[in-house]
Every structure is written in C-alpha cells, then in structure tokens.
C-alpha positions in Angstrom: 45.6 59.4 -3.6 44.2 56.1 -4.5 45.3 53.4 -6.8 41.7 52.3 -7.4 41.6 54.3 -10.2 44.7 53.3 -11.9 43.3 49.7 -11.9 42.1 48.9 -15.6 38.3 47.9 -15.5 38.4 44.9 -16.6 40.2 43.7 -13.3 37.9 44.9 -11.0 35.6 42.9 -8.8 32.3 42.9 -10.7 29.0 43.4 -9.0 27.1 40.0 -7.7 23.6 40.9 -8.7 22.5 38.4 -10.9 24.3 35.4 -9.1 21.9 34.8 -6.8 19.2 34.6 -9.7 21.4 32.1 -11.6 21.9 29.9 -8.8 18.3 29.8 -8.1 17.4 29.1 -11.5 20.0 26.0 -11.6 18.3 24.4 -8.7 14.7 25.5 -8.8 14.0 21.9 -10.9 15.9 19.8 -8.8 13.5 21.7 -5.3 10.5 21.1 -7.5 11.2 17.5 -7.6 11.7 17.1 -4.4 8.9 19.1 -3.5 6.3 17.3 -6.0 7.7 13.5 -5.2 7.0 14.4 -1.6 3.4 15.0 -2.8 3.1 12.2 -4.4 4.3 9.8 -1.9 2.6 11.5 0.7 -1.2 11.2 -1.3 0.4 7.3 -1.9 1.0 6.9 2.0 -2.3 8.0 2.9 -4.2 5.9 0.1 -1.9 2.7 2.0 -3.2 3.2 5.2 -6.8 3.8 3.9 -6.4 0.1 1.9 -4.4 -1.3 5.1 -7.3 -0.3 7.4 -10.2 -1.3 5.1 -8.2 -4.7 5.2 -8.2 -5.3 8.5 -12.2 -4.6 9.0 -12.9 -6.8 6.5 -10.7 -9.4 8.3 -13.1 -8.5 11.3 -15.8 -8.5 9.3 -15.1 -11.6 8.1 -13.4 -13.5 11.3 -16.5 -14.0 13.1 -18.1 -16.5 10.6 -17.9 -19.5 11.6 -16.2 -21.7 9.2 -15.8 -25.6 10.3 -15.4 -27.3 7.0 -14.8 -26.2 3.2 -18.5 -25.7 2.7 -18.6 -23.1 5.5 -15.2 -21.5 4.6 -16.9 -20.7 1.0 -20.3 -19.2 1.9 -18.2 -17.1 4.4 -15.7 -16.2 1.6 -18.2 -15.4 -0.6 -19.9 -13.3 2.4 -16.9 -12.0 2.9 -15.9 -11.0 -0.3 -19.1 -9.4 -1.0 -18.4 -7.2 2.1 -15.1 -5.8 0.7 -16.4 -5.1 -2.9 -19.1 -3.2 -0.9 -16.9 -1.4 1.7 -14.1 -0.9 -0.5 -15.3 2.2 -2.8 -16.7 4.0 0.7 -13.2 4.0 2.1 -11.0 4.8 -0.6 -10.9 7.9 -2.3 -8.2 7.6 -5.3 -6.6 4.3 -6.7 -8.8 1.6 -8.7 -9.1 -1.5 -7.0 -6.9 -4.4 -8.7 -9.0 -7.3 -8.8 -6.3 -9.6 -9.2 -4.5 -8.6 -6.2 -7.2 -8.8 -4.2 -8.3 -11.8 -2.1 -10.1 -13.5 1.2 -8.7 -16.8 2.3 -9.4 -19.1 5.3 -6.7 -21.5 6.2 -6.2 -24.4 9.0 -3.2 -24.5 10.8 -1.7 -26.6 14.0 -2.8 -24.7 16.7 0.8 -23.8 18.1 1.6 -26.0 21.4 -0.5 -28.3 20.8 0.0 -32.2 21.2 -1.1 -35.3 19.5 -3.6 -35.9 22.3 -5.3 -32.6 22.5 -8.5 -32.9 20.8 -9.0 -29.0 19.7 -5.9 -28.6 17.7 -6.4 -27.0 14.5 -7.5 -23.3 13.9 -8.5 -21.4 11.0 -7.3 -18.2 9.8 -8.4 -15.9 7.7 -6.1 -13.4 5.4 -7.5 -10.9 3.3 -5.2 -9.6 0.8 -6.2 -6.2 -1.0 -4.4 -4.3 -4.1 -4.8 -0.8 -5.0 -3.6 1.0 -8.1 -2.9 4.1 -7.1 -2.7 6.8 -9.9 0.7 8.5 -10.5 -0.1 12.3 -11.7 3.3 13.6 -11.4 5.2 13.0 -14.9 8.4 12.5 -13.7 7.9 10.8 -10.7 5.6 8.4 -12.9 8.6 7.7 -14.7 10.6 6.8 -12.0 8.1 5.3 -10.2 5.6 3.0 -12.7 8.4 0.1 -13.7 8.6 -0.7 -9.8 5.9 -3.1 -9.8 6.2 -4.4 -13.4 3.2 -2.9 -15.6 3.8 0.5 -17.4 0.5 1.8 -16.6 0.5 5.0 -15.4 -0.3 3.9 -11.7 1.6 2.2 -8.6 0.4 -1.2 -7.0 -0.2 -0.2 -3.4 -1.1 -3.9 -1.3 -2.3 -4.8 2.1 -2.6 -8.1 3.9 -4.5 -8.9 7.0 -4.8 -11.8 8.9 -6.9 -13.2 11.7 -8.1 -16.4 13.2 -11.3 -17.2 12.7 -13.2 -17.0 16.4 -15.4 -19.8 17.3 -13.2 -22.1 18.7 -10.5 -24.8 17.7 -11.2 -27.8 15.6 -10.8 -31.9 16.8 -9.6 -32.1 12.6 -8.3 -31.0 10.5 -10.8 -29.2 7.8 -8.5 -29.5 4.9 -7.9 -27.3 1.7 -10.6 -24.3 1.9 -11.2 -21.8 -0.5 -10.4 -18.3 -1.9 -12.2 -15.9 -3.0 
C-alpha cells in the first residue's frame, strides 16, 4: 500500500507548468534590450564607417591640390569643402550632417628628419574632420545613449578624422598659418 495517499494535499509537489512562462516573462524585457541596443549600435557602426570612409576620399580628393602658401591652401579648402558637402549626402544614408563638427584643414609641419640645412623641409597636411548625427530610434537606448555627447537631442554625434599630406612635394619655408574651412 502506498503512503502517497495519506499525504495531505497541500504538501505535495505541485505541477511546474506555468514556471517556465513566468520566468520568461521576467526576462523577456531585459532580451529585448539587449536585442534592440544591438540594433541600434550595429545601424550606428555601419553609419561610422560610411562617415569614416567618405572622410578619407575627401582627404584624397583634396590631397592632390597643390597648396604652397595661404592663398593656395584656401581656394583648395574651399575646393575641397565644396567636394564633401557634394559627396557627403550620396554616401550616407541616415544621420544629418553636423556642420559644426565638420571641417578641412591644411597644415605645415617639420618634415620629420629633417635638418637645418635641407632646403625641402616643411610639408603640408591636410585633415578633414567630419560629424554625423546619427538618429537614435530606440527609446530606451536614446535615453541611455543621447547625454553621452552633451546635447539632449534625440541623436548620437558619430565623428571621423582623416589626415593626409598634401602631394606635390616639400617646401624650402615655411607657409605659415593656413586656413579652415
């Protein structure tokens, strides 16, 4: 004879049916978090290397002017410039370009090992610097997300820099301060 049946009902081992549905439902928010923030920062990845890459052909675009004084260095700039607000729209799908993030300089610099008596010492480079607000569509990530780069608007600063020297050879001076634009 068994003794299961002497054991009052209230002791026995209950059926686990609806566990599995409660534990589900406790961490179903916490997956879709996960899930949606790997969205978002994958769209956000992919908008970075489409900003990085339109950098750096601009910096091409713009390395083979030649630039030999401050006059030169701001009808390339400009040149340049104009390139960029051109390209920049073909190559980027989401994100508003931030115009106050975005740049093209052209710098000198000491050509490195160089001496006192070489007479083709200084170089110019030129850096483009390019911002992209990228639009953040997931609410809570947003929140999370949007005080990082210090303006509550809804979207995340994405920047890319590029740099290149400037072909067309070294120069005997130095060209002093040259221009953004």
């Amino acid at each position: 004879m068994s003794t299961y049946r002497f054991i009052p009902r209230r002791f026995r081992w209950r059926s686990g049916r609806g566990q599995a549905m409660a534990e589900f439902a406790l961490i179903l928010p916490l997956l879709m978090l996960v899930l949606t923030g790997i969205l978002q920062f994958g769209l956000m990845l992919s908008a970075n290397v489409g900003s990085t890459n339109v950098a750096r052909e601009v910096a091409r675009y713009g390395s083979v002017c030649l630039v030999k004084d401050a006059p030169s260095a701001s009808s390339c700039g400009t040149d340049t410039r104009g390139y960029l607000d051109i390209i920049l729209p073909k190559r980027i799908n989401a994100g508003v370009p931030a115009a106050d993030q975005t740049s093209v300089c052209y710098e000198s610099y000491l050509a490195p090992k160089s001496n006192v008596s070489d007479p083709d010492r200084w170089n110019v480079r030129l850096t483009v610097s390019l911002g992209i607000r990228y639009p953040l569509f997931i609410p809570v990530i947003s929140w999370i997300l949007d005080p990082l780069d210090g303006v509550g608007d809804g979207q995340f600063l994405l920047l890319s820099k590029e740099a290149m020297r400037v072909e067309g050879g070294a120069l005997p001076t130095d060209p002093g301060v040259l221009p953004c634009s």
